[in-house]
N, C-alpha and C positions, 0 to 999 in steps of 0.2 A: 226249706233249707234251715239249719238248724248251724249255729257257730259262737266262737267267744271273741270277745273285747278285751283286751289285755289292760287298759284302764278304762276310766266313767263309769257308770253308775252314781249311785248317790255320795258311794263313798270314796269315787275315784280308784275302785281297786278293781274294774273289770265287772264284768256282768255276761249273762247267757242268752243268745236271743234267738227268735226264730222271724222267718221272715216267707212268704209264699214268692215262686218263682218270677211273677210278672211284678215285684217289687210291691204289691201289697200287704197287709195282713201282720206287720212288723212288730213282736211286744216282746217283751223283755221277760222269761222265765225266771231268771233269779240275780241277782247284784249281790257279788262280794263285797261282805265288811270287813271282814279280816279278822273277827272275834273269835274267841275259841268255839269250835264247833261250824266252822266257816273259813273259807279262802281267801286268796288273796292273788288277785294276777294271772287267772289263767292264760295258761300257754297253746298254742298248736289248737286243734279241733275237738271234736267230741267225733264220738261213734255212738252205733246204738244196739242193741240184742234185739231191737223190736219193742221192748218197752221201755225200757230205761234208756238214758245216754250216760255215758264216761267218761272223763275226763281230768284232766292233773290242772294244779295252779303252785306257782312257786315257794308261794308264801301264807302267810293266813296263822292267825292264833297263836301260835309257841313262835311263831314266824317258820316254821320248816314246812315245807313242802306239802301237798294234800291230793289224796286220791279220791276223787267225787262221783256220786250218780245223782241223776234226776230223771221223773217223768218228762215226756214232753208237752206235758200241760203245762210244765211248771211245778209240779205237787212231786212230796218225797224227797226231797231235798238231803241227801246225808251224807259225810266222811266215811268214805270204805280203810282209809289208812291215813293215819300221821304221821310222816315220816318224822325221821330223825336219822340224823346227820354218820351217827354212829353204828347204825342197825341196820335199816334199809338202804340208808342214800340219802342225800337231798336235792333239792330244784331238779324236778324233772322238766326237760326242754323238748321231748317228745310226747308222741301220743301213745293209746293205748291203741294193740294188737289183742285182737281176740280172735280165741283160735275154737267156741263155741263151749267149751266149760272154763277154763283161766282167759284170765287177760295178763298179758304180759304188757311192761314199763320199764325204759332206763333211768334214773339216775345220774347227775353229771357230777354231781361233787358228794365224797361222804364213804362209807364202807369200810369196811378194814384198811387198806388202801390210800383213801380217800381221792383215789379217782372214778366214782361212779359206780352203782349196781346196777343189777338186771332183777325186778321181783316181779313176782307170780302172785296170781289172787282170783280167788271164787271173786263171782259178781254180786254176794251178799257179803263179802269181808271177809269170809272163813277161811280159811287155811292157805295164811300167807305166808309166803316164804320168798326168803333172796337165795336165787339161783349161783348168780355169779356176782364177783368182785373185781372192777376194772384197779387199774393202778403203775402195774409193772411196767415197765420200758418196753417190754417185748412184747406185751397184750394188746398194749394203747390206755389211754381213757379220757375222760371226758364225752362222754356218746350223747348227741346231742339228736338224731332222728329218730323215726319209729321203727322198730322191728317188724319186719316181714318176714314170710315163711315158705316154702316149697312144700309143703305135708312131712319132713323127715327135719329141716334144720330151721331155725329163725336165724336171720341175717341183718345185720346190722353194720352201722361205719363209728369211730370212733375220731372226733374232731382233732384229739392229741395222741401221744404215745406213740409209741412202736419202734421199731426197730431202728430208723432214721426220727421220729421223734413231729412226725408230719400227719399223722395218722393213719388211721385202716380200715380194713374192711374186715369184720368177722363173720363166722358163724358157730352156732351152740345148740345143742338139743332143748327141747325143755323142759326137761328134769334138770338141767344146768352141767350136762357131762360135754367131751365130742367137742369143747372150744377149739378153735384152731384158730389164726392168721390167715386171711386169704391174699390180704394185700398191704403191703408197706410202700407210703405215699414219701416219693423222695422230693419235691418242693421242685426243683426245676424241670423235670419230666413229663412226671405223671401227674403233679399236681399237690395241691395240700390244704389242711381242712376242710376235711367231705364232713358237712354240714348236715346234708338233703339225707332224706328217706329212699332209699335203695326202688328200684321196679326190676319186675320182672315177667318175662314173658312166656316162661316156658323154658329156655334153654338161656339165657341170659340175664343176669341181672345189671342195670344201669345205673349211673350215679353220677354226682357232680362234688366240685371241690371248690370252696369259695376263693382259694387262691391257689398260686404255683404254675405250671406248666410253663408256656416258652415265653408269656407275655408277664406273669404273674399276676392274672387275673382270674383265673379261673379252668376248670377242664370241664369236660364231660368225658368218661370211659362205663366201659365193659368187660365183664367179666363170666367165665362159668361157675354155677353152684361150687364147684369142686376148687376154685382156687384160678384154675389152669386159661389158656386164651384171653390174658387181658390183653387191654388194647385202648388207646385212646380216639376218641372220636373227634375230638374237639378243642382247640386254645382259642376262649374268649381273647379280644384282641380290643377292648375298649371302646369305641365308638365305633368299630365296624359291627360286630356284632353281642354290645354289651361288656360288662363286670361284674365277678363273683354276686355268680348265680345262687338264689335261696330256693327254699320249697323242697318241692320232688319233680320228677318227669310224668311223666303222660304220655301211658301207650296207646296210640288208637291206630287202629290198622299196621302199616308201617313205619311209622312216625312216631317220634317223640316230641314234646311239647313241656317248653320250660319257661321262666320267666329271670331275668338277672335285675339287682337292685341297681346297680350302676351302670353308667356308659352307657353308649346309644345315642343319636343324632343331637341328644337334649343332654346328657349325662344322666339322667336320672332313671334308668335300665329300660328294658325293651321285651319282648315276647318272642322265641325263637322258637324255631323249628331246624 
């Protein structure tokens, strides 16, 4: 297994590490120091192409945000993007989607805007580009999970914005055309602040909302690609079944599989199904 430390290392700013599944075999690939040419605080997970891994960190060097690759030996170490605040976006809170030539990444703060991007990038650096620009009231912004795809749209949730101002659910081509609104999160309902990385199964995509619905703790809902059959599954209710839920879900068979930071027989969240 291969994942990030959001601090420790040497320098307290996070480090990359790999670990074999029966808990042995545990060594540290690389320690942010925050120097230019280096990060600071990675967030979320890595992915891998097979030989490299990917990865964002919030801060690092000019202090704005950084798109990373490493081998998994550890070796190769380098900055695919510097972001800046004005251009790309900055603090990215998601992971990277790779769709087998780009990888795609949100942006939470920064852009024309300055509610968050969506950029595009070869897995050697070359031909970056920002797709889209969150910001408007009626778009959302702040996108805080990873983009997923269906083979035709990437889908994503937006923590703020939208039309009630709770956030949403989008989706976008990626060439950056084809945006639309799937969903506007109205706080006592359906829910608000979808946080989590969207799943999907084929015919629906699932999500959770750190707060809102009837207890204002939390939801899980469903929707289709196209916008259409949402539906709520779920209001976290505090210690019966947990508080604002983080992560993503977990499809396995017919089941979903989540985890909530809060609430639960102890307050200090629970594993649901």
């Amino acid at each position: 297994f291969y994942g990030l430390a959001q601090k420790g290392g040497n320098s307290n700013m996070g480090l990359i590490y790999k670990i074999k599944n029966d808990g042995s075999g545990y060594s540290e690939l690389h320690t942010f120091n925050g120097i230019i040419g280096d990060g600071a605080y990675p967030h979320g997970t890595v992915i891998s192409d097979g030989t490299y891994l990917y990865g964002t960190t919030q801060a690092g060097g000019n202090a704005n945000g950084k798109f990373f690759k490493i081998k998994k030996d550890g070796t190769g170490f380098s900055i695919l993007l510097e972001l800046n605040e004005f251009t790309y976006g900055d603090s990215p809170l998601g992971n990277f989607y790779f769709d087998g030539t780009y990888l795609f990444a949100t942006t939470s703060i920064g852009g024309n805007f300055g509610g968050g991007t969506i950029v595009k990038l070869k897995t050697d650096g070359s031909i970056i580009s920002k797709i889209f620009d969150f910001g408007d009231t009626l778009i959302g912004h702040t996108p805080e999970g990873t983009l997923i795809s269906d083979g035709i749209y990437l889908y994503g949730t937006t923590s703020k914005g939208g039309q009630l101002g709770f956030g949403t659910v989008f989706r976008i081509k990626p060439d950056g055309t084809g945006y639309s609104t799937l969903v506007n999160f109205d706080n006592s309902l359906n829910g608000s602040i979808p946080t989590s990385t969207l799943s999907y199964d084929g015919t629906f995509l699932y999500g959770m909302t750190a707060e809102g619905g009837v207890n204002n703790y939390g939801t899980i809902f469903k929707l289709k690609p196209d916008g259409s059959s949402f539906s709520k599954l779920l209001d976290f209710n505090g210690s019966g079944n947990g508080r604002e839920p983080r992560g993503s879900l977990l499809l396995k068979d017919s089941d979903l599989y989540g985890m909530t930071s809060l609430g639960g027989s102890f307050g200090m969240g629970e594993g649901c199904i």
